[in-house]
matplotlib code that plots the C-alpha trace (Angstrom):
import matplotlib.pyplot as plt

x = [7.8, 7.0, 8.3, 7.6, 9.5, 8.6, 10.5, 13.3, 13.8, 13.8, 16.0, 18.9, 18.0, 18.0, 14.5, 11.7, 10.4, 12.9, 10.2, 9.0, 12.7, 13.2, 10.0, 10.7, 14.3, 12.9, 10.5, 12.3, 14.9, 12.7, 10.5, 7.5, 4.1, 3.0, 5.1, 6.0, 6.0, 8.6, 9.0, 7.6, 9.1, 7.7, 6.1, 3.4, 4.4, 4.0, 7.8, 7.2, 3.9, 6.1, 6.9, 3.6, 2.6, 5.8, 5.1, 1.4, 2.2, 5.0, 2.7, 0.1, 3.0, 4.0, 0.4, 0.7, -3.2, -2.3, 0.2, 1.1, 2.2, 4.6, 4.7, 6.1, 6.7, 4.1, 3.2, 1.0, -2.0, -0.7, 0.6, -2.6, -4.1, -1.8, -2.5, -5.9, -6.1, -4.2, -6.5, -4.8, -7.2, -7.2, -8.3, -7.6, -4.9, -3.0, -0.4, 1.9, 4.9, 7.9, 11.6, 14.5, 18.1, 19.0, 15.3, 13.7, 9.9, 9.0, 5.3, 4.9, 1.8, 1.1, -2.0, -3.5, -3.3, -5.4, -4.6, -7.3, -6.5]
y = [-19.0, -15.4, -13.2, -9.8, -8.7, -5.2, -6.0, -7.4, -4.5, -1.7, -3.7, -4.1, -0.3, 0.8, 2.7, 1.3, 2.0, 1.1, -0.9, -2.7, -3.5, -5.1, -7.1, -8.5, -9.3, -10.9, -12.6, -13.9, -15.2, -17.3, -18.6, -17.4, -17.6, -13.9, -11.1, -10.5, -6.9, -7.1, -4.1, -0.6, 1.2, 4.7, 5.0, 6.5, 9.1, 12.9, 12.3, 9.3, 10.1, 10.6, 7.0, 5.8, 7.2, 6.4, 2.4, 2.3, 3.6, 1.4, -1.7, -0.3, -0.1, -3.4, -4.8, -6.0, -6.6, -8.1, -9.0, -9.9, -7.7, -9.4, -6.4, -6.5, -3.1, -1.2, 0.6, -1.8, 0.4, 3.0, 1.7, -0.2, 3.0, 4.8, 1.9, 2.4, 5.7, 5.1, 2.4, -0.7, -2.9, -5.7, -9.3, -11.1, -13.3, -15.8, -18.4, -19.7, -22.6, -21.9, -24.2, -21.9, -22.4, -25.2, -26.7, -26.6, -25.5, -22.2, -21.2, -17.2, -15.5, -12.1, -9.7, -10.5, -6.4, -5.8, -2.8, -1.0, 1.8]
z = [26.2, 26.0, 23.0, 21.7, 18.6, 19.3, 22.7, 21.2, 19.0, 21.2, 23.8, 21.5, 20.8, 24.3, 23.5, 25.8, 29.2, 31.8, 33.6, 30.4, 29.7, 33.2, 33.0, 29.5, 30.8, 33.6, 31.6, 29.4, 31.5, 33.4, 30.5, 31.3, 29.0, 30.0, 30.4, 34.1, 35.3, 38.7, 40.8, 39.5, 42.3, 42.8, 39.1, 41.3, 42.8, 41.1, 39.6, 38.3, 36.4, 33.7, 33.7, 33.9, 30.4, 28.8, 30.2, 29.4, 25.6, 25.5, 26.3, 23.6, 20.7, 21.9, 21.4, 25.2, 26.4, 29.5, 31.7, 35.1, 37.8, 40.7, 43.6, 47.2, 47.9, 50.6, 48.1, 46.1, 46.6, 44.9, 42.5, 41.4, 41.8, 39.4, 36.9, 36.8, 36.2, 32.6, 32.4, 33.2, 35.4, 37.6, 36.1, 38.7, 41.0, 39.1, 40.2, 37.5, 37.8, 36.3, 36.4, 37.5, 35.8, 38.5, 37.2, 40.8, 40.2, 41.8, 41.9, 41.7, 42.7, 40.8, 39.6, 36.0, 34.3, 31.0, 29.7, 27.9, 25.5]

ax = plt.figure().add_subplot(projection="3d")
ax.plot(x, y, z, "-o")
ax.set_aspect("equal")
plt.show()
């Protein structure tokens, strides 16, 4: 299962990028191996650059090289777009199996993200 103590301790701080928060939550909760990145909304869009700095130096101070990134909005482009231009890159499509809290497996498809610093 996936742990980050950096993570841990900003969490129970309520210091870290709201979007690094939710993934680790959501990472955690479903016992992943690699942090899961759910749902980064509108992180880019001119209001969210912002946010898009604040969550790529969060994943740096975290020591996060990769991760995977699980998107269904209609935005996806843009958002991968926005990613890259702070330097996180595509790696490629992964599938990975995980057992929910009733234990049925679920197989999630997602985009493999390096950041680079």
């Amino acid at each position: 299962m996936y742990k980050n103590d950096y993570l841990e301790n900003y969490i129970n701080n309520n210091k870290s990028s709201r979007y690094l928060v939710k993934g680790y939550d959501y990472t955690v909760q479903n016992k992943f191996d690699i942090l899961v990145i759910k749902e980064l909304g509108f992180i880019y869009s001119e209001e969210g650059k912002h946010d898009l700095m604040e969550f790529k130096d969060e994943l740096i101070k975290a020591n996060i090289k990769e991760f995977l990134l699980i998107e269904k909005s209609s935005g996806l482009m843009d958002i991968l777009h926005a990613l890259n231009s702070v330097n996180i890159k595509i790696v490629n499509l992964v599938k990975i199996d995980h057992r929910d809290k009733w234990e049925d497996m679920h197989t999630i498809k997602g985009i493999k993200m390096e950041v680079e610093s």
